[in-house]
PDB file with one MODEL, atoms N, CA, C and O in Angstrom:
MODEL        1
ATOM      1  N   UNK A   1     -80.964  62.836  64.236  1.00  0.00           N
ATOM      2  CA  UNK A   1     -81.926  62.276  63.279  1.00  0.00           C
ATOM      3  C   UNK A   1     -81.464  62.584  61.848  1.00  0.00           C
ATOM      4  O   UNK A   1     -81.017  63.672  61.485  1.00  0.00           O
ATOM      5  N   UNK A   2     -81.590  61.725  61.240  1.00  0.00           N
ATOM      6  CA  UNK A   2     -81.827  61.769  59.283  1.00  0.00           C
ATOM      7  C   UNK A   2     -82.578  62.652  58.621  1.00  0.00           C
ATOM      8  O   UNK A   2     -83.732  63.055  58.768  1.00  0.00           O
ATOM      9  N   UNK A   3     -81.759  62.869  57.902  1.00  0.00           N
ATOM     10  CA  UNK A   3     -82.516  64.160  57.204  1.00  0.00           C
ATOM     11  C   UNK A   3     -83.320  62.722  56.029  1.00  0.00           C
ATOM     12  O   UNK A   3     -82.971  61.544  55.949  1.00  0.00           O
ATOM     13  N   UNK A   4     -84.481  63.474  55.256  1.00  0.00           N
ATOM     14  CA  UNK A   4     -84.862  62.466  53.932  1.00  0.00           C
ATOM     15  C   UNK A   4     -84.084  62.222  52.788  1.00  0.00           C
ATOM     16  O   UNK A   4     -84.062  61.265  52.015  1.00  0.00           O
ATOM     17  N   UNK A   5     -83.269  63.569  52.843  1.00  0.00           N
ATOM     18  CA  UNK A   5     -82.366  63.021  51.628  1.00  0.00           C
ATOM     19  C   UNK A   5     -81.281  62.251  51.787  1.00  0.00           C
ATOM     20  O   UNK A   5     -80.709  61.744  50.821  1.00  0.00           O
ATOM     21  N   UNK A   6     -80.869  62.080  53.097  1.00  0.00           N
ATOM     22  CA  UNK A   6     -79.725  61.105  53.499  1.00  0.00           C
ATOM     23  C   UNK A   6     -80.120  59.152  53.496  1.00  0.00           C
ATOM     24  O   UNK A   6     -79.466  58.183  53.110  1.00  0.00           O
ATOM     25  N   UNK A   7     -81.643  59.316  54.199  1.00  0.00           N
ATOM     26  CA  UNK A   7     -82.629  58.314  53.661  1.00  0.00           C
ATOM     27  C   UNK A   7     -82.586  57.617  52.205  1.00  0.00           C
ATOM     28  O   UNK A   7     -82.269  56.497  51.805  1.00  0.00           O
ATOM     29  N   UNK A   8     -82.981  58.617  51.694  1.00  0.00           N
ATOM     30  CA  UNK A   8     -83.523  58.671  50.426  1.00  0.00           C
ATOM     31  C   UNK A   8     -81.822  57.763  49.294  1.00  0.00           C
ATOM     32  O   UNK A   8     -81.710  56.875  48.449  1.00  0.00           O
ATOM     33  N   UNK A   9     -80.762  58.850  50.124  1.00  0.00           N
ATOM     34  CA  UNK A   9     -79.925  58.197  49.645  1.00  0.00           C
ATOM     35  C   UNK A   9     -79.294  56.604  49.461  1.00  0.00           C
ATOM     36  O   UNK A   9     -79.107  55.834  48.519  1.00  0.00           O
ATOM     37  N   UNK A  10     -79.038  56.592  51.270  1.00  0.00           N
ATOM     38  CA  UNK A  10     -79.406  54.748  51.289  1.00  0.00           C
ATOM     39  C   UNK A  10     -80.197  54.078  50.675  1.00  0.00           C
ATOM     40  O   UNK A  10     -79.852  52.991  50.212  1.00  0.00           O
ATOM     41  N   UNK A  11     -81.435  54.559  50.523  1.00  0.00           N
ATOM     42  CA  UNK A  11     -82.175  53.503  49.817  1.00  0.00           C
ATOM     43  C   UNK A  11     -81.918  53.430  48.281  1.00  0.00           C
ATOM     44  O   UNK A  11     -81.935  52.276  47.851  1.00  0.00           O
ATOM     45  N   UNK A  12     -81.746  54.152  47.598  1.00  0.00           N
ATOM     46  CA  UNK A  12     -80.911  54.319  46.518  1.00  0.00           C
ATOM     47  C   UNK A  12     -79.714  53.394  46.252  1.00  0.00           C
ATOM     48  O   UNK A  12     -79.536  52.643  45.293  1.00  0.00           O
ATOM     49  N   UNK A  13     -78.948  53.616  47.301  1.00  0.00           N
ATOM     50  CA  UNK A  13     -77.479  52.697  47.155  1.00  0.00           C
ATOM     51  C   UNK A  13     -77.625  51.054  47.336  1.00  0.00           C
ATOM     52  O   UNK A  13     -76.993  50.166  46.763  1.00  0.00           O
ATOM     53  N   UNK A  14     -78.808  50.946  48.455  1.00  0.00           N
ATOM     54  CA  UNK A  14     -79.246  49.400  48.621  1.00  0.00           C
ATOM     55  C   UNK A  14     -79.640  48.846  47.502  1.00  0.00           C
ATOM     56  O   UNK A  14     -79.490  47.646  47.269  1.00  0.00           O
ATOM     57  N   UNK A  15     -80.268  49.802  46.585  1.00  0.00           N
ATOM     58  CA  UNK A  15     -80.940  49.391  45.178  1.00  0.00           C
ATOM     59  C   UNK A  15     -79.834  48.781  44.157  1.00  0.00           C
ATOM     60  O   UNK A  15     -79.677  47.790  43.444  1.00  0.00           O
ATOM     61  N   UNK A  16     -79.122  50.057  44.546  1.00  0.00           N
ATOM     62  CA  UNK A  16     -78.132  49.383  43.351  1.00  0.00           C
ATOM     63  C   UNK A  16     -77.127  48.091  43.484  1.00  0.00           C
ATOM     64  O   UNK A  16     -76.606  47.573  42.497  1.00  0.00           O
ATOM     65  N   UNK A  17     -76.933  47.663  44.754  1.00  0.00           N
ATOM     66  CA  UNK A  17     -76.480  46.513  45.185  1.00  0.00           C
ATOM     67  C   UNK A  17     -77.355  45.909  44.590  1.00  0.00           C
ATOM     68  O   UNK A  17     -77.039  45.539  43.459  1.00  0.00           O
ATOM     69  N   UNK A  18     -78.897  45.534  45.120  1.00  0.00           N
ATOM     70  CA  UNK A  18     -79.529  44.594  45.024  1.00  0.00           C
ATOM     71  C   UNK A  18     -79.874  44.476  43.184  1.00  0.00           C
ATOM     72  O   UNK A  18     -80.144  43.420  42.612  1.00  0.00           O
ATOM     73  N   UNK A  19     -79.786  45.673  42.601  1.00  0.00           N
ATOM     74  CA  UNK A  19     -79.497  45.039  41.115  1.00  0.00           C
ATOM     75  C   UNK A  19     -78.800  44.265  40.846  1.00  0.00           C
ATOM     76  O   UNK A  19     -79.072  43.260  40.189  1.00  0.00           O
ATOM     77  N   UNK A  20     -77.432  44.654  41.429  1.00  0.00           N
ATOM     78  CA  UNK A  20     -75.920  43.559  40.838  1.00  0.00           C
ATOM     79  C   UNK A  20     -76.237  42.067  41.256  1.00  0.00           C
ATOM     80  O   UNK A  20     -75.687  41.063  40.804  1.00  0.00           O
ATOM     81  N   UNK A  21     -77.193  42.123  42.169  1.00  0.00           N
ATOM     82  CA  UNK A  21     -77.588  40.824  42.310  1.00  0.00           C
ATOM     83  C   UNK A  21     -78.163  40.466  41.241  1.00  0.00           C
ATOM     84  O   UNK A  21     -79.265  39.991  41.516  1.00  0.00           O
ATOM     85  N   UNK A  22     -77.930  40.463  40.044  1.00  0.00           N
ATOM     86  CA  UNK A  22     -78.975  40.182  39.339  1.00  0.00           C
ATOM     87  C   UNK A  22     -80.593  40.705  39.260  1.00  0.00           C
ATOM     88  O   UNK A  22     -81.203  40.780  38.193  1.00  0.00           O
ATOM     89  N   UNK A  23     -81.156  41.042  40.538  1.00  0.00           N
ATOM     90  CA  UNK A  23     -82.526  41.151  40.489  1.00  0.00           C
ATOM     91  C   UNK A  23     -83.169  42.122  40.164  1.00  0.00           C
ATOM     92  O   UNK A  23     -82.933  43.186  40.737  1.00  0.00           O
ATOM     93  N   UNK A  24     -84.283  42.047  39.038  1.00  0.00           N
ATOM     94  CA  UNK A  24     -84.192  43.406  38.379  1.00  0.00           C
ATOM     95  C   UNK A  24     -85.786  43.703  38.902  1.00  0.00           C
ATOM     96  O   UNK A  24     -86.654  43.358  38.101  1.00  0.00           O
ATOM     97  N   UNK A  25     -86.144  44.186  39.908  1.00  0.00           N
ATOM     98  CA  UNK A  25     -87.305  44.300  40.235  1.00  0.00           C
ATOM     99  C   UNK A  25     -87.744  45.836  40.588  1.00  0.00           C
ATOM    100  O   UNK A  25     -87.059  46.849  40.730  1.00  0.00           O
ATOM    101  N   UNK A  26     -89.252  45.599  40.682  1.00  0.00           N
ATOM    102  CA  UNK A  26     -90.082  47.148  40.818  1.00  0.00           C
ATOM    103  C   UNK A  26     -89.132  47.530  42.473  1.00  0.00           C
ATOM    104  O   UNK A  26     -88.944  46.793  43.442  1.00  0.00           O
ATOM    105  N   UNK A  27     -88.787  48.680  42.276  1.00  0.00           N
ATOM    106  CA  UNK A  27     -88.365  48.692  43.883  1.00  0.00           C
ATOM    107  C   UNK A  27     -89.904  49.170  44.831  1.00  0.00           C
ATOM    108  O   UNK A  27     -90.012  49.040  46.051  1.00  0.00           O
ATOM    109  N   UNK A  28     -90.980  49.730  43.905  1.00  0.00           N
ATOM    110  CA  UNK A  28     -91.831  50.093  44.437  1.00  0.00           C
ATOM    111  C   UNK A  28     -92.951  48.659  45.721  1.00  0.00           C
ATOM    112  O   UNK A  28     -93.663  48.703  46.724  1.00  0.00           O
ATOM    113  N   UNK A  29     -92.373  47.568  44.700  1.00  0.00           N
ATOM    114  CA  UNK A  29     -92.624  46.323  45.261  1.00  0.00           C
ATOM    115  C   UNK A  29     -92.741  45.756  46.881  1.00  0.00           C
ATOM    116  O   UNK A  29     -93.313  44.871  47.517  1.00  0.00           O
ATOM    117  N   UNK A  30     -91.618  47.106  47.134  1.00  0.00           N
ATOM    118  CA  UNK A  30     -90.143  45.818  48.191  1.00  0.00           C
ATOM    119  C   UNK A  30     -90.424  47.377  49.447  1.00  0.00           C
ATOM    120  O   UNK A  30     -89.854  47.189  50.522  1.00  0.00           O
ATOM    121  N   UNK A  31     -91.307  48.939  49.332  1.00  0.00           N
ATOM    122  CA  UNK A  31     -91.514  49.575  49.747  1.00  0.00           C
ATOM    123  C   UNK A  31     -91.905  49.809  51.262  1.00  0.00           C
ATOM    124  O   UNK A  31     -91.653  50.802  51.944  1.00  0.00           O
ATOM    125  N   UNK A  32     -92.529  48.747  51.596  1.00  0.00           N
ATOM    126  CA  UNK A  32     -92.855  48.326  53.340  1.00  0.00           C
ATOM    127  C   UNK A  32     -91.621  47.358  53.505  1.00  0.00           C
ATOM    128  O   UNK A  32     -91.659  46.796  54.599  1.00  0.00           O
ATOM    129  N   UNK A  33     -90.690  47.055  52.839  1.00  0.00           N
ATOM    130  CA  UNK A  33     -89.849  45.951  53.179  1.00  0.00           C
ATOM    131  C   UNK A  33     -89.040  46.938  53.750  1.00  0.00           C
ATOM    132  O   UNK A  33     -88.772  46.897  54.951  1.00  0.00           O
ATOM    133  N   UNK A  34     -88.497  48.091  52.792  1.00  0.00           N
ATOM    134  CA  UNK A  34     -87.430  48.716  53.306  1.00  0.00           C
ATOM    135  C   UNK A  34     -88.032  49.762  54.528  1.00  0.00           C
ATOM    136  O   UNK A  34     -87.143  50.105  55.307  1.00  0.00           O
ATOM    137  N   UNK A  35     -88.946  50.142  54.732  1.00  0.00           N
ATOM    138  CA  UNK A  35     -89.789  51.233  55.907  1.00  0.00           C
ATOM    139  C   UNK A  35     -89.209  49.971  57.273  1.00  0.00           C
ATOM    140  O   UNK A  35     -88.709  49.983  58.398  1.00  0.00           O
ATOM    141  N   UNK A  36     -89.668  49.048  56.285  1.00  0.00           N
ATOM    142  CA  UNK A  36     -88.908  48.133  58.067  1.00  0.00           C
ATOM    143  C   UNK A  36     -88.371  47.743  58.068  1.00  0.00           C
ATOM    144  O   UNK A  36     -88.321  46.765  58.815  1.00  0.00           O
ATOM    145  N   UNK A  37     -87.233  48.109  57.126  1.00  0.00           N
ATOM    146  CA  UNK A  37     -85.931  47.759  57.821  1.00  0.00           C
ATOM    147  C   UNK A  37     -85.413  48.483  58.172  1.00  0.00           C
ATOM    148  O   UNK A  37     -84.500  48.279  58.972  1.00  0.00           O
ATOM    149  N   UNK A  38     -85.925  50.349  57.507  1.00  0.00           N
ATOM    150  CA  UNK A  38     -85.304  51.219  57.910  1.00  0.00           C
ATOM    151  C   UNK A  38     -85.439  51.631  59.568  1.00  0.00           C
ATOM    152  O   UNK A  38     -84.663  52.232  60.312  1.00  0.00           O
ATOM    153  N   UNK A  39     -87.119  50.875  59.853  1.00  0.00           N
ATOM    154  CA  UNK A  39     -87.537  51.323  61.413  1.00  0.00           C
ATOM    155  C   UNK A  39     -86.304  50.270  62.083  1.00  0.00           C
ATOM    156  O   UNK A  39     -85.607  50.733  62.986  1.00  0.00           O
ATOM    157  N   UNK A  40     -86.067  48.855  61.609  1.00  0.00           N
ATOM    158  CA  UNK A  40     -85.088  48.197  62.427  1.00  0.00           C
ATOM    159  C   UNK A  40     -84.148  48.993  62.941  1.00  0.00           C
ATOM    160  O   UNK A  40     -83.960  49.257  64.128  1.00  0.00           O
ATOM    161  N   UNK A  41     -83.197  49.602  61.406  1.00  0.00           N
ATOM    162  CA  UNK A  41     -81.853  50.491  61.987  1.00  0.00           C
ATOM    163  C   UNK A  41     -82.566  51.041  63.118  1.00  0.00           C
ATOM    164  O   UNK A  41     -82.552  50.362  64.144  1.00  0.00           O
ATOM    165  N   UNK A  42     -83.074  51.942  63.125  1.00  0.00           N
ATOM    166  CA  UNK A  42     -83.509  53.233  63.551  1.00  0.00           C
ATOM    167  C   UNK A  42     -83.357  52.727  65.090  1.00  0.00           C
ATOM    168  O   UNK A  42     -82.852  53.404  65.986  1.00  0.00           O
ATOM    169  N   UNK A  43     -84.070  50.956  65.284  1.00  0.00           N
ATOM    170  CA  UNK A  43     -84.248  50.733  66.588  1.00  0.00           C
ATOM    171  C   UNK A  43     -82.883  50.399  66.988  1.00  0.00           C
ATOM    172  O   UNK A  43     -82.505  50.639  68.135  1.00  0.00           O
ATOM    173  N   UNK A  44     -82.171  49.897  66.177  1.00  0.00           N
ATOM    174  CA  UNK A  44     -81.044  49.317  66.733  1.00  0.00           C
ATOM    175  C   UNK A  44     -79.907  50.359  67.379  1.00  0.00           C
ATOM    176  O   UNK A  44     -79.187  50.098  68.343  1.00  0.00           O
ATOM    177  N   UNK A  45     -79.922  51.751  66.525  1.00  0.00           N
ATOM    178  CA  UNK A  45     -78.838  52.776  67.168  1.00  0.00           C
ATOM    179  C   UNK A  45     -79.332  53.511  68.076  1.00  0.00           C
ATOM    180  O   UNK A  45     -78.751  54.395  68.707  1.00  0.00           O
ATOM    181  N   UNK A  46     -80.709  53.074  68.190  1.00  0.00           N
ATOM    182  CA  UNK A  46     -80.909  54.420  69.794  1.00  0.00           C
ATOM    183  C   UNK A  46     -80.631  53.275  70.783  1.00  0.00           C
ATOM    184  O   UNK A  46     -81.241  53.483  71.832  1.00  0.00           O
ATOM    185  N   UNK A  47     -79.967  52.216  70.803  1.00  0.00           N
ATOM    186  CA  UNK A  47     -79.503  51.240  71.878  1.00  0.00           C
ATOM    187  C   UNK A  47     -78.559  51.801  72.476  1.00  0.00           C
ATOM    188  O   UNK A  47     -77.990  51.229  73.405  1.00  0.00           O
TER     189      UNK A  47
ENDMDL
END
C-alpha cells in the first residue's frame, strides 16, 4: 500500500501536466475526479 505522501505526490505531478495543458484551473474543483481515479488505479493493480 501507498503511503499519503507518495499519493499526495502523484497528484501533484498530474497537476502539473495538466497545467501545460494550458488549463489553469482550481485543482480543488477536479477533487472527487482524482479520488476516482485514484480508486480506479488502486482497482486495477490488485488484478
Amino acid at each position: 500500500m501507498q503511503t499519503s505522501d507518495e499519493l499526495n505526490k502523484r497528484t501533484e505531478e498530474s497537476w502539473k501536466i495538466d497545467k501545460s495543458t494550458g488549463q489553469q484551473e482550481d485543482p480543488f474543483l477536479h477533487k472527487d475526479e482524482i479520488k476516482s481515479n485514484l480508486e480506479k488505479l488502486r482497482q486495477k493493480h490488485k488484478i
